[in-house]
Z-matrix of the N, CA and C atoms (Angstrom, degrees):
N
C 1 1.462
C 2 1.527 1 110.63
N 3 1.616 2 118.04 1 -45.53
C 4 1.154 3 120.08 2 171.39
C 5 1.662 4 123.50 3 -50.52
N 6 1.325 5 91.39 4 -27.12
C 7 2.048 6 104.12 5 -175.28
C 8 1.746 7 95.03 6 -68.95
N 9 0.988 8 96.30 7 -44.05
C 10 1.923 9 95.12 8 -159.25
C 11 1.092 10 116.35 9 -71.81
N 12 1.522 11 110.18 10 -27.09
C 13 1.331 12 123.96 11 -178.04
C 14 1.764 13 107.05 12 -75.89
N 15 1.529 14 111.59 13 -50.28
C 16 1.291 15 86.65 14 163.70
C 17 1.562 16 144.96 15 -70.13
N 18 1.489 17 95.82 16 -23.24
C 19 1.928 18 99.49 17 167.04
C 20 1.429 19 115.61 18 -67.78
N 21 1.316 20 139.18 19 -9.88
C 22 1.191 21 161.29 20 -166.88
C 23 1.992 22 86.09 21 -92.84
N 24 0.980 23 98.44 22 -84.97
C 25 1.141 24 92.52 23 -167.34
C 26 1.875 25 117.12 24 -67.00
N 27 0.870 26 129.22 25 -0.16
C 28 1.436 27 132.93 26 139.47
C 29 1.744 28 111.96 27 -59.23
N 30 0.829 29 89.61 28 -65.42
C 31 1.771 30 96.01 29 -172.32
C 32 1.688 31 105.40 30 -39.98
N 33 1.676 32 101.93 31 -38.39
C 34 2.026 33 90.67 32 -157.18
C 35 2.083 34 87.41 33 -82.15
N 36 1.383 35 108.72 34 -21.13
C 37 1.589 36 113.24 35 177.59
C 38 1.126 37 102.58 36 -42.96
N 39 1.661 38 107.18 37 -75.13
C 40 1.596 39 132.51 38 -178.82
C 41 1.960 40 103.48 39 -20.77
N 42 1.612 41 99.86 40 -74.51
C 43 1.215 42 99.08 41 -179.04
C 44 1.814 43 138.04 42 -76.31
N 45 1.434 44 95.08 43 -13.21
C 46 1.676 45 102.11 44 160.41
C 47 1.586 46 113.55 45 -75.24
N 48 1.433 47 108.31 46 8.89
C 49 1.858 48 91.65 47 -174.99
C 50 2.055 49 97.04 48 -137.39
N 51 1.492 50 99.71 49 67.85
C 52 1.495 51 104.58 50 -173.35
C 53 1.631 52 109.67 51 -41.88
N 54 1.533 53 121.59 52 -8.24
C 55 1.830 54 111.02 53 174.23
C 56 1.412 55 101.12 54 -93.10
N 57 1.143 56 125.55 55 6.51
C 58 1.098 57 104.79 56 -166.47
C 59 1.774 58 98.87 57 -101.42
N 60 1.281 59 106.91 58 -17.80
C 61 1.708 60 111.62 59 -169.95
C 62 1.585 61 92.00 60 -112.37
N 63 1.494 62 97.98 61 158.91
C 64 1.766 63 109.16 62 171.66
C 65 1.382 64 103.47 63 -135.12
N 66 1.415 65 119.26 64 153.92
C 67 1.310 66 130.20 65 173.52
C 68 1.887 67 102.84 66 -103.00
N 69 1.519 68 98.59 67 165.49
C 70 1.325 69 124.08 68 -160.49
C 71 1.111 70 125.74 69 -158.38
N 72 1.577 71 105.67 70 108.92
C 73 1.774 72 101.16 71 -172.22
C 74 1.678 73 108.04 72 -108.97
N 75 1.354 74 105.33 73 141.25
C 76 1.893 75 105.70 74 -167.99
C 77 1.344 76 87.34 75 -131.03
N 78 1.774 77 106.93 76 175.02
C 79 1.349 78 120.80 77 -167.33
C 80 1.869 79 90.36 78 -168.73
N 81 1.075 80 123.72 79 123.37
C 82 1.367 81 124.61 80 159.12
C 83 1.188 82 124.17 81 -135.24
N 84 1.750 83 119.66 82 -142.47
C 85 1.336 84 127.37 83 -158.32
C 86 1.498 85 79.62 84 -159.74
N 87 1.936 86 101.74 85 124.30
C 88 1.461 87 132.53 86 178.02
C 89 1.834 88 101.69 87 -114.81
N 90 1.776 89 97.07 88 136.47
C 91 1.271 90 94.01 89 168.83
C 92 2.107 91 92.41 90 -133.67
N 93 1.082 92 114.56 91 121.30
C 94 1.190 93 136.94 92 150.53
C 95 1.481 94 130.80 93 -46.44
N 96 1.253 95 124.58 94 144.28
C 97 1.017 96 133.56 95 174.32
C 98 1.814 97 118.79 96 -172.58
N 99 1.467 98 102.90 97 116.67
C 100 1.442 99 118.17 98 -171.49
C 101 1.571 100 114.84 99 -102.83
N 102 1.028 101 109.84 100 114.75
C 103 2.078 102 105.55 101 169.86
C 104 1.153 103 102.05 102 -138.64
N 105 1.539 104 114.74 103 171.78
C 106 0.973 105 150.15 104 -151.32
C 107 1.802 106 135.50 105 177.12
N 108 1.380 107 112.97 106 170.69
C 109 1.528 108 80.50 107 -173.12
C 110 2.018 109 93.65 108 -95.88
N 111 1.457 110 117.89 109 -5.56
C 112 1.197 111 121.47 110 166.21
C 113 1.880 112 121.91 111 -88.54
N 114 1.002 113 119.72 112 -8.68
C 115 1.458 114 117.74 113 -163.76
C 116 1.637 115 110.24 114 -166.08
N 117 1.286 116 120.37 115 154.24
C 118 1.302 117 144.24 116 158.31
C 119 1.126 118 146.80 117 -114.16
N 120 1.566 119 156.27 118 117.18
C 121 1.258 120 142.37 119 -145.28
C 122 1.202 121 112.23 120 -167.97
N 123 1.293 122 115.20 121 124.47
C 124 1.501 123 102.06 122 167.95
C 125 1.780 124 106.78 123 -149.51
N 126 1.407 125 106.45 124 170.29
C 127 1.488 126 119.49 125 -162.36
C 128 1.747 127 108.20 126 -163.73
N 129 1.639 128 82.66 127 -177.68
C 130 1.628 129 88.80 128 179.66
C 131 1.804 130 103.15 129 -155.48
N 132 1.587 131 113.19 130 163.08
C 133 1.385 132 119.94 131 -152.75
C 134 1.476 133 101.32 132 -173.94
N 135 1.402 134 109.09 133 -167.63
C 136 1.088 135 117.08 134 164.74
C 137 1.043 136 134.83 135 -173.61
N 138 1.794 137 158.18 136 -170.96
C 139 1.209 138 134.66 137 -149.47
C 140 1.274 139 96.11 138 -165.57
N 141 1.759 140 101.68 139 158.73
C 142 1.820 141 93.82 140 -177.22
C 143 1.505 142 87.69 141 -161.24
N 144 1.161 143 144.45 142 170.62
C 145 1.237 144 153.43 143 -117.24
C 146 1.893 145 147.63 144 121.63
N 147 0.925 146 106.91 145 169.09
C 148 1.162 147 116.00 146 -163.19
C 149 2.285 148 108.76 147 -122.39
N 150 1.122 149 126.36 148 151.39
C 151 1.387 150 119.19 149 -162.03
C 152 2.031 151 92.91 150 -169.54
N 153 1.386 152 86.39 151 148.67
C 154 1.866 153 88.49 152 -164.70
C 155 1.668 154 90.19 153 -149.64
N 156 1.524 155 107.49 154 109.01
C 157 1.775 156 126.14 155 -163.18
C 158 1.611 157 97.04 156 -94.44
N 159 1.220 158 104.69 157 93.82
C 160 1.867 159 93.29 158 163.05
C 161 1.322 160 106.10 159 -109.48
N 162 1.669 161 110.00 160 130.56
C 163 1.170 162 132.08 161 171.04
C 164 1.409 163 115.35 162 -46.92
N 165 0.948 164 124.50 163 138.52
C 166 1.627 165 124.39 164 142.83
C 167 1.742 166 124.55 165 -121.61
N 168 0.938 167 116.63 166 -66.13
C 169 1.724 168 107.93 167 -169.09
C 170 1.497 169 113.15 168 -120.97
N 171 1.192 170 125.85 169 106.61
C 172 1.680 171 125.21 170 -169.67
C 173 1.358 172 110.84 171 46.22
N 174 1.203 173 137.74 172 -99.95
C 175 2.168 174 114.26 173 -156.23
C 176 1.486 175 76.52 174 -143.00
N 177 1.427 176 123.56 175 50.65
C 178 1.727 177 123.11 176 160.82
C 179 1.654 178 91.77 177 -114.94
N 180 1.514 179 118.66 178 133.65
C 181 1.744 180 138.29 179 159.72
C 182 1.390 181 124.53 180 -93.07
N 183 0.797 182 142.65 181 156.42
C 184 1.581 183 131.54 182 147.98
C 185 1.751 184 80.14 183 -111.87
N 186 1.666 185 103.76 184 146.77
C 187 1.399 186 129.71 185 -170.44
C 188 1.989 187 109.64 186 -142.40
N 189 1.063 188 93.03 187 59.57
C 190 1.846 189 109.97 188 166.37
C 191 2.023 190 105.67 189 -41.41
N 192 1.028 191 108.48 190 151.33
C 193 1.410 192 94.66 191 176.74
C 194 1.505 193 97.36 192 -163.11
N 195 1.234 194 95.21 193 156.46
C 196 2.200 195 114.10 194 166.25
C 197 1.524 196 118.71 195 -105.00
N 198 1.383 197 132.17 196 105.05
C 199 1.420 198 106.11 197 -170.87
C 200 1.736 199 98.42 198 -131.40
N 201 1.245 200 116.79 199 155.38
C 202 1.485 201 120.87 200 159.39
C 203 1.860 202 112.87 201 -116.76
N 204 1.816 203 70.24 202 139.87
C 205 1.821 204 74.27 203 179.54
C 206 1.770 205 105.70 204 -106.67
N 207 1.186 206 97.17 205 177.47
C 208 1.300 207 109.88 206 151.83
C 209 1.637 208 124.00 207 -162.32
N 210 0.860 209 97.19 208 138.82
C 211 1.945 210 100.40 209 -162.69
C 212 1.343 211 120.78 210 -114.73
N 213 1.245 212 155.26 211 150.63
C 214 1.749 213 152.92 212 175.29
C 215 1.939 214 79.19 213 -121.72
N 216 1.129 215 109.73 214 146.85
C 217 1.255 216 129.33 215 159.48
C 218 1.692 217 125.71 216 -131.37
N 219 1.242 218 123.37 217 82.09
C 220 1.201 219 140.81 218 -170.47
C 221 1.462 220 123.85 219 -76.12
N 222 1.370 221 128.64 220 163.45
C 223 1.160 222 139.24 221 -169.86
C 224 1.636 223 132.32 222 8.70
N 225 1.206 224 87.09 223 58.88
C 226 1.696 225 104.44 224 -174.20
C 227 1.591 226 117.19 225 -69.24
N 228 1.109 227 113.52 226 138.10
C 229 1.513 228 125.25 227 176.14
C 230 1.294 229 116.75 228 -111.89
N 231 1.503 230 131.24 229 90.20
C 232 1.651 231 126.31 230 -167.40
C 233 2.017 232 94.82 231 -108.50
N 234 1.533 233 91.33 232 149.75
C 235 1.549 234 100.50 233 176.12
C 236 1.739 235 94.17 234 -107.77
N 237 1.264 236 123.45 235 126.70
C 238 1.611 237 124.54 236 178.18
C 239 1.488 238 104.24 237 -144.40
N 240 1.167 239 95.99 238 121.56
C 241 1.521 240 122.29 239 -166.72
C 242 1.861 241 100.39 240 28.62
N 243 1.222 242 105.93 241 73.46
C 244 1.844 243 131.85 242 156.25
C 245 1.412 244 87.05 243 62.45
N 246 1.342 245 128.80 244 18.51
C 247 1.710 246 112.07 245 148.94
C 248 1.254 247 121.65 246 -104.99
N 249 1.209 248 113.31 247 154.90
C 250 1.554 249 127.86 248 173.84
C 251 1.488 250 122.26 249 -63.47
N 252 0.918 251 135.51 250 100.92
C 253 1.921 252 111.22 251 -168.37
C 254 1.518 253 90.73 252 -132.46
N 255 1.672 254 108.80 253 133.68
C 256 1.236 255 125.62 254 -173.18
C 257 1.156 256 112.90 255 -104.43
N 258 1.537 257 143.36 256 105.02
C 259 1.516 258 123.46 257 -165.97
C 260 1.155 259 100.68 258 -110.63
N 261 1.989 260 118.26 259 -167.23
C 262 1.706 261 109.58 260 -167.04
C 263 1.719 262 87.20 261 -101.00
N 264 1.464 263 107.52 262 -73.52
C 265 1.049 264 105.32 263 -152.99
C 266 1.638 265 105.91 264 -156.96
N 267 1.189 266 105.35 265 157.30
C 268 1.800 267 128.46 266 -173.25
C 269 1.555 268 121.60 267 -121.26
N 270 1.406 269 101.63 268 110.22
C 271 1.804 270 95.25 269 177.91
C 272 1.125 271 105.70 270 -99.27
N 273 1.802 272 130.29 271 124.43
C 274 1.171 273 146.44 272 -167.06
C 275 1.361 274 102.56 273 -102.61
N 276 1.759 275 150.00 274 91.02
C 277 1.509 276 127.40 275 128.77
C 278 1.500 277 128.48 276 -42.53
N 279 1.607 278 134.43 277 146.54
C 280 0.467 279 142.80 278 143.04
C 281 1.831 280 132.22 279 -148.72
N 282 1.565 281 96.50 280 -173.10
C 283 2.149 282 99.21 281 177.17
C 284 1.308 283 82.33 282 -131.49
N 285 1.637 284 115.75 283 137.73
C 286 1.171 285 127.99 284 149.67
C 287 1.310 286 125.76 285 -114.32
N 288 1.280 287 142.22 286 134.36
C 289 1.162 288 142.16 287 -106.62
C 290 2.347 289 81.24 288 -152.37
N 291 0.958 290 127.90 289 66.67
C 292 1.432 291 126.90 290 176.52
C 293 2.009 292 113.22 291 -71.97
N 294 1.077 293 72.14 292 141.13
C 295 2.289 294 78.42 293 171.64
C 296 1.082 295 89.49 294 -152.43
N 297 1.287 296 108.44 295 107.60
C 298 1.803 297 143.27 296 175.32
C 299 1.515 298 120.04 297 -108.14
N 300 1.550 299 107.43 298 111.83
C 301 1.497 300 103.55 299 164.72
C 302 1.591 301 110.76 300 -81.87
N 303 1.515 302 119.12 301 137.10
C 304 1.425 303 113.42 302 -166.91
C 305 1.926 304 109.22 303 -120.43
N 306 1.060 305 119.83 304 112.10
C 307 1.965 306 95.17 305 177.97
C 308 1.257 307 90.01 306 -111.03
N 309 1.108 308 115.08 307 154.70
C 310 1.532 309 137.65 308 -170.38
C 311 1.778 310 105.59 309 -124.83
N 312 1.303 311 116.15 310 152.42
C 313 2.186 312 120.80 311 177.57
C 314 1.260 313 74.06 312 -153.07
N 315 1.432 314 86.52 313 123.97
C 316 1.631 315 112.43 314 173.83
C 317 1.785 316 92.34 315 -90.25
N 318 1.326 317 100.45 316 153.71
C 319 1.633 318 128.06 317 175.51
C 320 1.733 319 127.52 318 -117.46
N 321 0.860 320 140.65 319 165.29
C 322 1.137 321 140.07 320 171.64
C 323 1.727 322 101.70 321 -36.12
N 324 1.923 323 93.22 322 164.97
C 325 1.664 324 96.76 323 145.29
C 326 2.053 325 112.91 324 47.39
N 327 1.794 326 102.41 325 25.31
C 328 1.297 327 112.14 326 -177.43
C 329 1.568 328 125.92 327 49.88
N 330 1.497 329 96.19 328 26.56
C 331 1.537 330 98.65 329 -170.06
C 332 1.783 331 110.79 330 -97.99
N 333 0.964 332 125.60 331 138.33
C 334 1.703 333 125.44 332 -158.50
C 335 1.871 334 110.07 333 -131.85
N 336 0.985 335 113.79 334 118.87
C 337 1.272 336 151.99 335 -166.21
C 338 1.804 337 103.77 336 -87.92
N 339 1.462 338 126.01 337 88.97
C 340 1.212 339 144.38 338 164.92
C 341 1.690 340 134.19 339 -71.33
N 342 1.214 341 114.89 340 109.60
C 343 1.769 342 111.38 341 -179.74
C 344 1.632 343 103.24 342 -132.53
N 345 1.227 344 98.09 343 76.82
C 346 2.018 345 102.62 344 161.38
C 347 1.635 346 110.79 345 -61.01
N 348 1.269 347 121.53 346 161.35
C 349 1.301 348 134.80 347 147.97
C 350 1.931 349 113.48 348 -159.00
N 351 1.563 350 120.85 349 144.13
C 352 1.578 351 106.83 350 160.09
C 353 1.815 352 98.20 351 147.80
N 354 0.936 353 102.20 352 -176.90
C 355 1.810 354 95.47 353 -151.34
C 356 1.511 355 106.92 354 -75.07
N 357 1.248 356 102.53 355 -165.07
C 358 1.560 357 115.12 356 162.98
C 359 1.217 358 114.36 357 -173.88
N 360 1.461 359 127.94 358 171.79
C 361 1.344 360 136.35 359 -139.93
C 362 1.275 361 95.19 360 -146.79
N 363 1.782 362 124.30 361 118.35
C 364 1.748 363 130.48 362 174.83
C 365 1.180 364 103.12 363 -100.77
N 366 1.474 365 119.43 364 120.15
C 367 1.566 366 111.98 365 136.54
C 368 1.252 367 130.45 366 -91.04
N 369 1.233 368 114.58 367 135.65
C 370 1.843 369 98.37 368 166.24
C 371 1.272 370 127.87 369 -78.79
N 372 0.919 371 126.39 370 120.96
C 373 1.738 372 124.82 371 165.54
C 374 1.537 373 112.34 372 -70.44
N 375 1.320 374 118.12 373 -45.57
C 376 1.296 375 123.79 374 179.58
C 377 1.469 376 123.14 375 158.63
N 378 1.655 377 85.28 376 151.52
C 379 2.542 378 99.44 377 -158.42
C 380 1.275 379 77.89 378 -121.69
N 381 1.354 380 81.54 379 155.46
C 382 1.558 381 104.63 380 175.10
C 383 1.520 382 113.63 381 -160.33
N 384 1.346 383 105.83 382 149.97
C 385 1.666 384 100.12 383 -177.03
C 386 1.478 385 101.54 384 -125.95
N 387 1.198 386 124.40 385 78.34
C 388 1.808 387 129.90 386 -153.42
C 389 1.882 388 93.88 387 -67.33
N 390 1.586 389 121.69 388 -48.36
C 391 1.340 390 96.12 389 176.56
C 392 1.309 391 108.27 390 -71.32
N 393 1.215 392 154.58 391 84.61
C 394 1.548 393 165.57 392 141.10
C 395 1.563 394 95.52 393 20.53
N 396 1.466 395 116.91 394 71.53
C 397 1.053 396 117.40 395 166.96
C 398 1.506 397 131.47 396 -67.56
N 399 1.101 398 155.79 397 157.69
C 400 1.408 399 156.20 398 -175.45
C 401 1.740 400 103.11 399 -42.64
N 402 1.404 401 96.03 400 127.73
C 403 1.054 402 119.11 401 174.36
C 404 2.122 403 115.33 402 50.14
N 405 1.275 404 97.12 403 9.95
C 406 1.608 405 108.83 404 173.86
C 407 1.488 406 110.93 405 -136.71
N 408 1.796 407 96.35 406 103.29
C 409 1.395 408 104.75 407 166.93
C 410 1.345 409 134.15 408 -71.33
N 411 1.867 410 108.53 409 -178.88
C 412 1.640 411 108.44 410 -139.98
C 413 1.693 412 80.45 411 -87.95
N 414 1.223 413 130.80 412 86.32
C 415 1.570 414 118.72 413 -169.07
C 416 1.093 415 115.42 414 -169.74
N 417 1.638 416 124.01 415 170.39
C 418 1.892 417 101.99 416 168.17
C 419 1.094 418 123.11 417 -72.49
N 420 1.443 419 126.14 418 137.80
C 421 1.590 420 122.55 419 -174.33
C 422 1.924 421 115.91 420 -110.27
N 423 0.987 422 90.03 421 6.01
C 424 1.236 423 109.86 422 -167.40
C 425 1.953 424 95.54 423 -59.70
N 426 1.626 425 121.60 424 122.41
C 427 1.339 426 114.44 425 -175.21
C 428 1.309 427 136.08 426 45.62
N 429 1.986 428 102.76 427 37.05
C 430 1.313 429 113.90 428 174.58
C 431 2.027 430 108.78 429 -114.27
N 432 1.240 431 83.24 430 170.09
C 433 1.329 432 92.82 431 -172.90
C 434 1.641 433 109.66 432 -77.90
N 435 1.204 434 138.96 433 47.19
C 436 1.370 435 158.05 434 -156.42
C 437 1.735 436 110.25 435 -132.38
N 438 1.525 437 101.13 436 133.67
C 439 1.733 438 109.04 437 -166.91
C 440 1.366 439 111.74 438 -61.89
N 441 1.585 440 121.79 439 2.43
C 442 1.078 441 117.62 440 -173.03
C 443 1.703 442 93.00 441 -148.39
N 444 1.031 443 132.80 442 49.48
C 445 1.372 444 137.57 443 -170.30
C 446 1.791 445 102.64 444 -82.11
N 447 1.288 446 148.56 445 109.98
C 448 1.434 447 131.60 446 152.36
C 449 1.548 448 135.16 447 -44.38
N 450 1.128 449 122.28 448 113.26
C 451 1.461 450 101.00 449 150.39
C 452 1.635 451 143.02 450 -29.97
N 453 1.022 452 131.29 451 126.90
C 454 1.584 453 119.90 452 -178.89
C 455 1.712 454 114.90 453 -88.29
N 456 1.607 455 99.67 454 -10.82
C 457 1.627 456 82.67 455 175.29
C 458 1.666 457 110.94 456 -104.15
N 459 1.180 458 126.12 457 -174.41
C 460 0.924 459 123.40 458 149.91
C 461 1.590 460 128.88 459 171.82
N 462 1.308 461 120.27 460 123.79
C 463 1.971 462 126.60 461 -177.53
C 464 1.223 463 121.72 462 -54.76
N 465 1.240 464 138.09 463 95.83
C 466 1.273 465 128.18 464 169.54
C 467 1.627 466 113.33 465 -97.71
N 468 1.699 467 109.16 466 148.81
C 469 1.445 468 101.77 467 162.28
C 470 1.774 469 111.83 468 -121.23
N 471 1.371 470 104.86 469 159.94
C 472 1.855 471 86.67 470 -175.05
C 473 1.829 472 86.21 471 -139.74
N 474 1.137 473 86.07 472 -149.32
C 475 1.711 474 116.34 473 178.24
C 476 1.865 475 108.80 474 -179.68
N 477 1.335 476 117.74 475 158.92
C 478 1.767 477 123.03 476 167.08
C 479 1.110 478 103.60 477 -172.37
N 480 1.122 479 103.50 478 162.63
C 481 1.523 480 128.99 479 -171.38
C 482 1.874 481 102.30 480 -102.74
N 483 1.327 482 123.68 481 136.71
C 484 1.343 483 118.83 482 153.79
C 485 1.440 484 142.30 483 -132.29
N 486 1.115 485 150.26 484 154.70
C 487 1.487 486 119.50 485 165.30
C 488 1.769 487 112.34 486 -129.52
N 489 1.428 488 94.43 487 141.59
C 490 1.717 489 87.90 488 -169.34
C 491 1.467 490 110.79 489 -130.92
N 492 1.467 491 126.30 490 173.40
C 493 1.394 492 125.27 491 -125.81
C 494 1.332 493 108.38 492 -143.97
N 495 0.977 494 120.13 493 106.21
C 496 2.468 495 98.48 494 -179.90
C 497 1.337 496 113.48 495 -62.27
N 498 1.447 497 110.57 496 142.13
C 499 0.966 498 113.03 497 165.07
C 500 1.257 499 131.79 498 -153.00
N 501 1.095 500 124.88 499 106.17
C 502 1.583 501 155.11 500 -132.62
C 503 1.622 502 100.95 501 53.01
N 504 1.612 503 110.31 502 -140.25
C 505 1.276 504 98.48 503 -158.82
C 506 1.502 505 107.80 504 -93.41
N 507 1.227 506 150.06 505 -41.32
C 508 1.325 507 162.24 506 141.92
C 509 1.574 508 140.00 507 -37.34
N 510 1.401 509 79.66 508 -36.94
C 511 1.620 510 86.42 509 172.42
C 512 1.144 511 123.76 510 -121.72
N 513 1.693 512 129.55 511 -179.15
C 514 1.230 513 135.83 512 -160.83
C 515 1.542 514 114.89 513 -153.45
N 516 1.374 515 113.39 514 123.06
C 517 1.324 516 118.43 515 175.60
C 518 1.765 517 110.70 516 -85.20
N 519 1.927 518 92.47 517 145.36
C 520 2.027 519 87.94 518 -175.88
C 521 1.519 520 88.54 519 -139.26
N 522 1.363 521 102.81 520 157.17
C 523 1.495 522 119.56 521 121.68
C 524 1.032 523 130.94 522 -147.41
N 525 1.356 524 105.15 523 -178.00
C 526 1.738 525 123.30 524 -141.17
C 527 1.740 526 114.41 525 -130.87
N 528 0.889 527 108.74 526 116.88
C 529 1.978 528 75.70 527 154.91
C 530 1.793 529 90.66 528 -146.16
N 531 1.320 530 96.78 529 170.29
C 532 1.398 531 105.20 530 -167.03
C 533 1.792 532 115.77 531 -173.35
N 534 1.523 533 124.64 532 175.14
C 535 1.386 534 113.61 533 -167.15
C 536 1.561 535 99.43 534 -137.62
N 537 1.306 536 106.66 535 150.31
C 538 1.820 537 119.73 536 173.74
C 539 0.861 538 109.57 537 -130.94
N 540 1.777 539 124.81 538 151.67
C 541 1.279 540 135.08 539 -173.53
C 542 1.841 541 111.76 540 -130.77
N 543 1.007 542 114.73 541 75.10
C 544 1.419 543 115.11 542 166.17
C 545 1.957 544 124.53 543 -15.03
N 546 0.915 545 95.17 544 109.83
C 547 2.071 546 82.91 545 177.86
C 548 1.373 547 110.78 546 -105.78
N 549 1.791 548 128.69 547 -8.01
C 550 1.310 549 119.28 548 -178.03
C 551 1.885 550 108.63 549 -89.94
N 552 1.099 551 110.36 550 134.24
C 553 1.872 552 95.14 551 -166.60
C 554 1.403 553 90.94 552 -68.25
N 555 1.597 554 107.97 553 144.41
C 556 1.734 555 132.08 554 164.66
C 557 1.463 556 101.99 555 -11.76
N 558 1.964 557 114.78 556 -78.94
C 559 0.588 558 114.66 557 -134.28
C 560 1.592 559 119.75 558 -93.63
N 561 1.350 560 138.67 559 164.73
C 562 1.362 561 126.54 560 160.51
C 563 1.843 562 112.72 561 -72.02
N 564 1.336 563 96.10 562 -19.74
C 565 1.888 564 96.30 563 -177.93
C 566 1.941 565 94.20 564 -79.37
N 567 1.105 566 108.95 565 158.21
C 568 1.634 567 108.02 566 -170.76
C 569 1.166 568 76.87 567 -134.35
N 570 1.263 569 143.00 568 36.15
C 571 1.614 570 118.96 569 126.21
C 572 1.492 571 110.70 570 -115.79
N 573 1.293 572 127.26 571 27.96
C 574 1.366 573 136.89 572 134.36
C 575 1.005 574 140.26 573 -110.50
N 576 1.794 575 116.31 574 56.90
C 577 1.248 576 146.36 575 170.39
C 578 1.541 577 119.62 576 -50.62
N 579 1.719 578 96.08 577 94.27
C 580 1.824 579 99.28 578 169.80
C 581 1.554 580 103.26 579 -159.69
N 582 1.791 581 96.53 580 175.66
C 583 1.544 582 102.85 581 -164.89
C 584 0.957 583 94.68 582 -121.59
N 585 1.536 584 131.65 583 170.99
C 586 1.573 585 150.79 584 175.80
C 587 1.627 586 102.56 585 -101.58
N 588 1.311 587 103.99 586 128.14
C 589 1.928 588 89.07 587 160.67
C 590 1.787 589 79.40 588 -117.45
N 591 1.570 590 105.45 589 177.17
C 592 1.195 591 140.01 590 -178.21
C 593 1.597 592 123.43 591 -135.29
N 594 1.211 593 122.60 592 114.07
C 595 1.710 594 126.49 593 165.36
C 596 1.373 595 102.05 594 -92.15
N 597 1.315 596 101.90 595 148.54
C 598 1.630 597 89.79 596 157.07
C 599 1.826 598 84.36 597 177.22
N 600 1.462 599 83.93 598 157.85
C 601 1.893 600 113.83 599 -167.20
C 602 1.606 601 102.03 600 -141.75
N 603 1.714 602 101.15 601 118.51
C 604 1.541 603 79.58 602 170.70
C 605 1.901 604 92.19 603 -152.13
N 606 1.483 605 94.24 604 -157.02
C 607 1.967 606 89.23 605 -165.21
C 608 1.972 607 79.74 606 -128.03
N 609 1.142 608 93.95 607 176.88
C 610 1.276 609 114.40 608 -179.47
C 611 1.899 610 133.72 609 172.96
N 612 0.675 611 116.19 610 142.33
C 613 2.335 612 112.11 611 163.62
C 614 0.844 613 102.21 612 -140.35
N 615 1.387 614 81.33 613 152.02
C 616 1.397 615 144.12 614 -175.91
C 617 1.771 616 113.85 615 -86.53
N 618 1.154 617 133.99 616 121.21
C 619 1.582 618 119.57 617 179.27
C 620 1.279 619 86.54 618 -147.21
């Protein structure tokens, strides 16, 4: 109780002292990848967003963030009830919802040295399988009764590396790349048990 109470009260610090925190808008390039001991899938997308760094103790952040994805999921191989079924492809919306601890080692020549890690939170906005692949209509599938239906929520944890840059007097150019690991399985059918990991590299500032 004593722990929470003091991160609690950092946090309302953090946000009663708007110089002390900076906001940050990023945009990258996502590559996907789905397995399972029933299915395989993979794709590519990308994400763009918004992220707000409040300091707390020497070059450690907590880094809250808003992001939208968007995903293609290609040449999938699902086993459903002991058949093989090959579909084309899956368009994934989503909001990801990140809470990142961040420490930063500054370098020469104002150059700064980035290591995030810590969960995150998926919603779906909405999947779709526009060529009306087998047994998945041209529609949202998100929490339908369909052999290939998605879940809309879902926990990820990651970690990345970054390095970022001044630029002019306030702000700062970065990039990033880094990896996530999905723990809720894809699917709503629970005999198509699999996870998502995530790559992704992208650029972004901070002002």
């Amino acid at each position: 109780m004593k722990r929470f109470v003091i991160l609690l009260s950092v946090l309302i610090l953090a946000f009663s002292n708007p110089m002390a925190a900076q906001v940050s808008a990023g945009a990258g390039y996502l590559k996907t990848h789905v397995s399972g001991e029933n299915d395989t899938c993979s794709g590519d997308g990308f994400y763009m967003g918004l992220s707000y760094r409040i300091p707390l103790i020497g070059s450690f952040s907590l880094a809250p963030g808003l992001y939208f994805t968007r995903i293609e999921e290609s040449g999938g191989a699902f086993v459903f009830d002991d058949t093989v079924i090959y579909s084309d492809y899956f368009i994934e919306k989503a909001l990801v919802v990140p809470l990142n601890l961040q420490w930063s080692v500054d370098f020469p020549y104002g150059i700064r040295g980035l290591i995030h890690a810590g969960p995150s939170v998926q919603y779906g906005l909405q999947c779709q399988s526009p060529s009306g692949s087998y047994n998945v209509p041209d529609k949202d599938i998100y929490d339908e009764d369909y052999g290939f239906a998605h879940r809309r929520w879902n926990v990820l944890a990651g970690a990345g590396l970054g390095l970022s840059f001044p630029f002019k007097a306030t702000s700062r150019l970065f990039v990033t790349a880094g990896w996530d690991y999905g723990f809720v399985n894809l699917f709503v059918n629970p005999n198509l048990n699999s996870n998502r990991s995530l790559w992704k590299v992208g650029l972004g500032l901070e002002f």
